[in-house]
C-alpha positions as CSV (number, residue, x, y, z in Angstrom):
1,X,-3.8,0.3,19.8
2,X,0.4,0.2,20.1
3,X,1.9,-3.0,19.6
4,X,4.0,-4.5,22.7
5,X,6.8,-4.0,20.9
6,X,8.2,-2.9,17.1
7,X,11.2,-3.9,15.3
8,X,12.5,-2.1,12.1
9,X,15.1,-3.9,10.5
10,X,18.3,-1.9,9.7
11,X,19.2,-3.0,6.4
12,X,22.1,-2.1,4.4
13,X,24.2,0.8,4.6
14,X,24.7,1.6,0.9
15,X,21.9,2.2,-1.9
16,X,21.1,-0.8,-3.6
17,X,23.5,-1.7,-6.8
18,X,22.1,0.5,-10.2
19,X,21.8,-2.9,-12.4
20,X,19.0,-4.8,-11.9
21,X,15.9,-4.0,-13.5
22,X,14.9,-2.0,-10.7
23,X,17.4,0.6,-11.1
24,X,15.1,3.2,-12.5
25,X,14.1,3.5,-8.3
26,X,17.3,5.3,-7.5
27,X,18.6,6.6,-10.9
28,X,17.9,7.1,-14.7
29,X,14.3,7.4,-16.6
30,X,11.3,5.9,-14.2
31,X,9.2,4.0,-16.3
32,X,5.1,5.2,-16.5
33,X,4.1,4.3,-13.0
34,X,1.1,4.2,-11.2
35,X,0.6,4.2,-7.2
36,X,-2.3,2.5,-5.7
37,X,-2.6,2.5,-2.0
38,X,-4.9,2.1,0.6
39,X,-5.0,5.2,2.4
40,X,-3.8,8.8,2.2
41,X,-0.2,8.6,4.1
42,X,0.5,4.9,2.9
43,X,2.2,6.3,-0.3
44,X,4.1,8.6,2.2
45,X,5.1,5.4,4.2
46,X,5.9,3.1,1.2
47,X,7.4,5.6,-1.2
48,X,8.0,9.0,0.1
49,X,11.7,9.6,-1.1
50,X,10.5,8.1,-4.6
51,X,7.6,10.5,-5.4
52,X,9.8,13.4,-6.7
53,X,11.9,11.8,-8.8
54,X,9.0,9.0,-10.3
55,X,6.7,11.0,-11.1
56,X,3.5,8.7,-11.4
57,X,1.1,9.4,-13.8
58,X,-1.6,8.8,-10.5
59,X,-1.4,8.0,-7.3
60,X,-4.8,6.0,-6.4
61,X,-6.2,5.6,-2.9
62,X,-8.5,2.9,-2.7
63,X,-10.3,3.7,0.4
64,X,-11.3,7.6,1.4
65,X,-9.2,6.8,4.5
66,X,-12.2,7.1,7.5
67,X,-14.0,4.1,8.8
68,X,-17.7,4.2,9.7
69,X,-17.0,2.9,13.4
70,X,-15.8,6.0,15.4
71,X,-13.8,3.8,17.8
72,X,-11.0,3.6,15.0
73,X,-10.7,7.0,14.7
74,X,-7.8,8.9,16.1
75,X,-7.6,10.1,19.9
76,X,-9.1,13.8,20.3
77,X,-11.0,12.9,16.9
78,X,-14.0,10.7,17.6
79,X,-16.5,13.6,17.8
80,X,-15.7,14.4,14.4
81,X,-17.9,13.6,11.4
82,X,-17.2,11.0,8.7
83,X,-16.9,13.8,6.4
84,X,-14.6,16.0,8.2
85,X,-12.4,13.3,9.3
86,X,-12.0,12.6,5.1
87,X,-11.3,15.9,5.1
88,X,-8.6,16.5,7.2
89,X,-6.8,13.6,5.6
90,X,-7.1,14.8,2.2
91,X,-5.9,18.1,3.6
92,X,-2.5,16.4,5.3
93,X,-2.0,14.5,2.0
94,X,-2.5,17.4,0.2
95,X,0.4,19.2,2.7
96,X,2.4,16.4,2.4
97,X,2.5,15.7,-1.1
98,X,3.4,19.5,-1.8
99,X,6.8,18.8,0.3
100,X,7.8,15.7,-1.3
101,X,7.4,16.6,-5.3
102,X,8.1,19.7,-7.4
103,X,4.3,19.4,-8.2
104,X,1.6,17.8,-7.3
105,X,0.4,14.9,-8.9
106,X,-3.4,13.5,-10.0
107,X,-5.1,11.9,-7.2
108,X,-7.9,10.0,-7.1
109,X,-10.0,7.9,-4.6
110,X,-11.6,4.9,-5.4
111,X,-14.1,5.5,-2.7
112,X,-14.4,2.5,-0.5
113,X,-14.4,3.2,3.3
114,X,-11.5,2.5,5.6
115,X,-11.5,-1.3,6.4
116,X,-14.6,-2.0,4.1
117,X,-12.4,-2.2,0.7
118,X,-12.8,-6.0,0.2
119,X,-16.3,-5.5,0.3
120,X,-15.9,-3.4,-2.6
121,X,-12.9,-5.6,-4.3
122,X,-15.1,-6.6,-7.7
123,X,-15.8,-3.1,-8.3
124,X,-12.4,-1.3,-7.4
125,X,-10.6,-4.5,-9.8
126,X,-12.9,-3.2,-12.3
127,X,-12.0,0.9,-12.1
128,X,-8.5,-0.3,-11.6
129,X,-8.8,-1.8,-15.2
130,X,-10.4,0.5,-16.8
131,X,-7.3,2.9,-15.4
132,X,-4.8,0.2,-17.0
133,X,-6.3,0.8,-19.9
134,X,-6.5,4.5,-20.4
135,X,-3.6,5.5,-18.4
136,X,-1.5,2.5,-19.8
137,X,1.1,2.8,-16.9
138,X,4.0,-0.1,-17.1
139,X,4.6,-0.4,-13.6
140,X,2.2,-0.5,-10.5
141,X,3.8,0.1,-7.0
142,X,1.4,-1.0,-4.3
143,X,1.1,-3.0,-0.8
144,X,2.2,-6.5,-0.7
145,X,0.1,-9.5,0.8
146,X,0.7,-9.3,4.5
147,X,-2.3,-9.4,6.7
148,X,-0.9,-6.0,8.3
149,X,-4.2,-4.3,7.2
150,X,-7.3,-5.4,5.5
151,X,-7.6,-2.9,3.1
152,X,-3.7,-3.2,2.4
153,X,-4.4,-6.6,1.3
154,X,-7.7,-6.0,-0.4
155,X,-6.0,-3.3,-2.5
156,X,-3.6,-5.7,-3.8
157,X,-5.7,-8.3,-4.5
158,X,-7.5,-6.0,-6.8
159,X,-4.2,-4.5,-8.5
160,X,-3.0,-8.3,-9.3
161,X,-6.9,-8.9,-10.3
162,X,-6.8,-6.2,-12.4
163,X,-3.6,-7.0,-14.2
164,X,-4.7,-10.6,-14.6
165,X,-8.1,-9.3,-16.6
166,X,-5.6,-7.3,-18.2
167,X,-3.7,-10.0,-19.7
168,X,-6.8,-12.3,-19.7
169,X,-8.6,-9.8,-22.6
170,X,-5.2,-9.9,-24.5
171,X,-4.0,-6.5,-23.1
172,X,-0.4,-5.4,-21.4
173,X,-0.4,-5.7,-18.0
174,X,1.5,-3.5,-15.9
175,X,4.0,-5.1,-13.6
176,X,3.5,-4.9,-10.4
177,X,5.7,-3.6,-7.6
178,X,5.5,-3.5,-3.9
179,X,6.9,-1.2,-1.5
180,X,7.6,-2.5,2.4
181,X,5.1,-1.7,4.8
182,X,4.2,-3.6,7.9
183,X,2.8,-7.2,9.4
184,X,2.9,-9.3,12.7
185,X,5.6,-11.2,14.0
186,X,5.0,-13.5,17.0
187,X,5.4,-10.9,20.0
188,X,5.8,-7.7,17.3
189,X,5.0,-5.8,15.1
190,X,7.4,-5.5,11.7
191,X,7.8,-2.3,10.1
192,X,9.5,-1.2,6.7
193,X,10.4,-4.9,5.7
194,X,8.8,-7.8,3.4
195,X,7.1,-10.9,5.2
196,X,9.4,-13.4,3.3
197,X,7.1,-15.1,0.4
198,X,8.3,-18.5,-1.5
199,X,8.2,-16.4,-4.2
200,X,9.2,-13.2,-4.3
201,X,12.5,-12.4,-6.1
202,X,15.2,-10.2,-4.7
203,X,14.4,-6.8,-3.0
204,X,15.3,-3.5,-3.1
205,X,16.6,-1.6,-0.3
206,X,17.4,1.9,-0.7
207,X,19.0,3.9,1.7
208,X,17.6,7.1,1.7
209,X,20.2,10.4,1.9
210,X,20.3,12.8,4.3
211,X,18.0,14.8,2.5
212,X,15.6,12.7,1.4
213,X,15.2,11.4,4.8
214,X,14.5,14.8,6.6
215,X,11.8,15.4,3.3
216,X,10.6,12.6,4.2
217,X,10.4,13.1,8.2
218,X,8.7,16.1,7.3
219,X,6.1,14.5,4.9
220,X,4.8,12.2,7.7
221,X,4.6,15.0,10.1
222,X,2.0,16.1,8.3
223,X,-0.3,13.6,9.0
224,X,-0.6,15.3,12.3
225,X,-4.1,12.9,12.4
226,X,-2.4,9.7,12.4
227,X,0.7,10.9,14.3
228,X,-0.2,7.5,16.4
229,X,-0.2,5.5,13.8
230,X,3.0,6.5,12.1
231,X,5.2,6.3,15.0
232,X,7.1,2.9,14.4
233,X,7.8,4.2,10.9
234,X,11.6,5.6,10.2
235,X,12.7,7.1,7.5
236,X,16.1,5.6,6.6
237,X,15.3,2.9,4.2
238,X,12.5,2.2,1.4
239,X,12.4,-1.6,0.3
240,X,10.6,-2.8,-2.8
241,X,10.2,-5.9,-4.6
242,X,8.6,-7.8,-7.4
243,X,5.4,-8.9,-6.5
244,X,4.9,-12.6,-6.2
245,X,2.1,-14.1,-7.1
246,X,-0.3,-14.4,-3.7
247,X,-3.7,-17.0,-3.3
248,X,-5.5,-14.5,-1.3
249,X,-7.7,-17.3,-0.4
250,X,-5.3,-18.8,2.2
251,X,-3.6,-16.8,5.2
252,X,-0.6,-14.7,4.6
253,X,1.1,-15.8,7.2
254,X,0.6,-18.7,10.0
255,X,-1.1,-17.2,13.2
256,X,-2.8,-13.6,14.2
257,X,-2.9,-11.5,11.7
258,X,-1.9,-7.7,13.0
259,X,-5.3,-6.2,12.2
260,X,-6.6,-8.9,14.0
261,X,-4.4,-8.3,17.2
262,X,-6.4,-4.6,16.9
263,X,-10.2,-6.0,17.1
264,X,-11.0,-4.7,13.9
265,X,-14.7,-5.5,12.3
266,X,-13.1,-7.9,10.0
267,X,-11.0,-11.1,10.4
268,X,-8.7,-12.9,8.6
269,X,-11.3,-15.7,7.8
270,X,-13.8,-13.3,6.7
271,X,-11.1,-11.4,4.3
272,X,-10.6,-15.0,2.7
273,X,-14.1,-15.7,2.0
274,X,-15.0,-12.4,0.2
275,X,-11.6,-12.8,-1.7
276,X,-12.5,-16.1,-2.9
277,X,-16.3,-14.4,-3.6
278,X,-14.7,-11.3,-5.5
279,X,-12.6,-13.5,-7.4
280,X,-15.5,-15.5,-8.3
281,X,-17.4,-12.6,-9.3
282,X,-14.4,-11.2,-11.5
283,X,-14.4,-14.6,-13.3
284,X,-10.9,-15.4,-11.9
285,X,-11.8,-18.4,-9.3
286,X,-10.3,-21.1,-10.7
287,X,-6.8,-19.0,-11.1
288,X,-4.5,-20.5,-8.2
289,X,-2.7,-17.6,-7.8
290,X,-3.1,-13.6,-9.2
C-alpha cells in the first residue's frame, strides 16, 4: 500500500563535522561493528554508503524477509512460494551487497518470518547475545524505535535486550547505533529521518558524494522485488544517532502507527503486550527502559 503522501527531509548540505565520537562514520578507523536489521535491503536503506568503508564483522537479518500471508507479498509475486520468495531476496542482497563493498561480508539470518519477529523476540535476544559475546563487536548499528514496521521495532528491542544481558552478566556491551529509516506522521509517511525521542543525543547526517550516492541508487535497484517498497527512499543523506533508551511497552509515537495504516496481522497493542512478555521472559521486566 503507498502512503498519501511522503516527505524526505533535506537536511544539510555539508558532511557532518569529523569531531564527535561519531566521526569514524565518514573518516578514520571504524570501530568493530555489527549490523542487525530486519530484512534484506534495510541495511541497503539505513547504511548503504557505509558498508564499504565499515566493514562489519556481520551483518544480521533478523527475519528471512517473506511473510506467511501471501497478500504482503509484492505485485506479480503472490504465486510464488515462501521459499522462493526467500530466495530471491537473498539473491538481490547478495547482488546488492557485491556493488556496495570490495567483498562481501558474513551474513546470517536469525530466522524469524517477516512480521512474526516479536514473536520470536526471547530467542533472537538470546542468539544476539551469544553473537556479543563471540564476535565482541563495539558498536551495533540497527533500526530505532519507530512503529514504522513491526519487525524494525522488534529487532531493536532485542539488540537493546541483548546489550542489557550483556551488561547485566558483567560483560561489555556494545553501543548501540541507529541509522534513519522511516515512521508516520499525521497525513505522511517520513522517510530517512529520526522520530524525535526525549532522549536521543545529537544526530548524524551525512551527505553522501556523488559517488556514493549513484552506488547506492544502484544497490537498491537491485531489490527489483521490493522496487514498491523502496520508492520513497533517496539516496542523498544517511542519518544516525545514539540510541536512546526506548520502554517498548508504551507506543512510539501518539496515534497510528504506519504498519498499522497497512492492515498488517499485528497491531501496535499487540506488539506491546509480547514486548512486555519477552521482556518478562528475558528476566528484564522490571527494567524501565533497555
Amino acid at each position: 500500500m503507498r502512503p498519501a503522501a511522503l516527505r524526505q527531509r533535506g537536511g544539510p548540505t555539508t558532511p557532518a563535522p569529523a569531531s564527535r565520537p561519531y566521526a569514524w562514520l565518514s573518516s578514520g578507523p571504524a570501530p568493530r561493528c555489527l549490523v542487525v536489521v530486519a530484512h534484506p535491503d534495510d541495511e541497503t536503506i539505513g547504511l548503504g554508503a557505509r558498508l564499504g568503508r565499515l566493514d562489519p564483522v556481520e551483518v544480521v537479518h533478523v527475519t528471512d524477509g517473506a511473510p506467511h500471508d501471501r497478500r504482503f507479498l509484492p505485485p506479480g509475486l503472490a504465486g510464488v512460494g515462501r521459499e522462493r520468495y526467500m530466495a530471491l531476496r537473498r539473491e538481490e542482497l547478495a547482488r546488492a551487497l557485491a556493488i556496495g563493498r570490495p567483498s562481501a561480508p558474513r551474513l546470517r539470518c536469525l530466522g524469524a518470518a517477516d512480521q512474526e519477529a516479536i514473536e520470536e523476540a526471547p530467542r533472537l535476544a538470546r542468539e544476539l547475545l551469544d553473537l556479543f559475546e563471540r564476535a565482541r563487536p563495539e558498536v551495533v548499528i540497527t533500526h530505532p524505535y519507530e512503529g514504522g514496521h513491526p519487525d524494525h521495532d522488534a529487532a531493536a528491542l532485542a539488540v537493546h535486550a541483548a546489550a542489557l544481558l550483556a551488561r547485566r552478566d558483567g560483560a561489555a556491551a556494545p553501543r548501540i547505533v541507529e541509522a534513519a529509516s522511516y515512521h508516520a506522521a499525521p497525513g505522511h509517511l517520513v522517510v530517512g529521518e529520526f522520530l524525535p525521542h526525549p532522549g536521543a543525543l545529537e544526530e548524524v547526517a551525512l551527505r553522501l558524494s556523488d559517488e556514493e550516492a549513484a552506488r547506492k541508487r544502484a544497490m537498491l535497484a537491485c531489490f527489483v522485488s521490493q522496487r514498491e517498497t523502496l520508492a520513497p527512499f533517496g539516496a542523498e543523506i544517511e542519518r544516525f544517532r545514539p540510541a536512546p533508551a526506548y520502554d517498548f511497552r508504551r507506543p512510539p509515537h501518539e496515534g497510528t502507527l504506519h504498519y498499522e495504516r497497512l492492515a498488517f496481522p499485528i497491531d501496535g497493542a499487540r506488539f506491546r503486550e509480547l514486548a512486555a512478555g519477552a521482556l518478562a521472559r528475558l528476566g528484564l521486566g522490571r527494567a524501565p527502559c533497555l
